[in-house]
N, C-alpha and C positions, 0 to 999 in steps of 0.2 A: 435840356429839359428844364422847366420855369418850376419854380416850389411849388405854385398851386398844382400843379400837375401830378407831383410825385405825392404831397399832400393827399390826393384824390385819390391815388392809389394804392396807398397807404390804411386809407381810411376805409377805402373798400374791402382790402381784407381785413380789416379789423372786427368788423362786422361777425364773418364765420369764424372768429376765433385764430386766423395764424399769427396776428401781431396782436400787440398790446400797449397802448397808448400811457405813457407817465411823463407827470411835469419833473422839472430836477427844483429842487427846495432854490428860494433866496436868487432864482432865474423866471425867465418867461422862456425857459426853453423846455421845447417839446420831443420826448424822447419814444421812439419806436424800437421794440422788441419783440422778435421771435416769442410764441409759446412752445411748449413743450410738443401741441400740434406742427405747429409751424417749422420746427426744429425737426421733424421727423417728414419733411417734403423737402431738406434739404442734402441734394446726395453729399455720399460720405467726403469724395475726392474737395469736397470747397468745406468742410466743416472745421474749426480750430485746431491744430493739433495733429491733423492726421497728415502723416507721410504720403507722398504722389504728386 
């Protein structure tokens, strides 16, 4: 899968709020995060921490 690709996907959900777009300080790099929405379309079995 090519970056623009995942880029474009990325960017689509950003749009309704699941991810969240930040640059990291002193880089040109571009960080994607889960919101709190986002984070809550994620089931529990794949989330950090949880046993299974």
């Amino acid at each position: 899968m090519s970056t623009a690709t995942i880029t474009k996907a990325l960017r689509d959900v950003e749009g309704p709020g699941i991810v969240q777009r930040s640059y990291w300080p002193d880089s040109s790099s571009t960080v994607y995060e889960l919101t709190e929405s986002g984070r809550t379309l994620v089931p529990e079995k794949f989330k950090a921490g949880s046993a299974g």
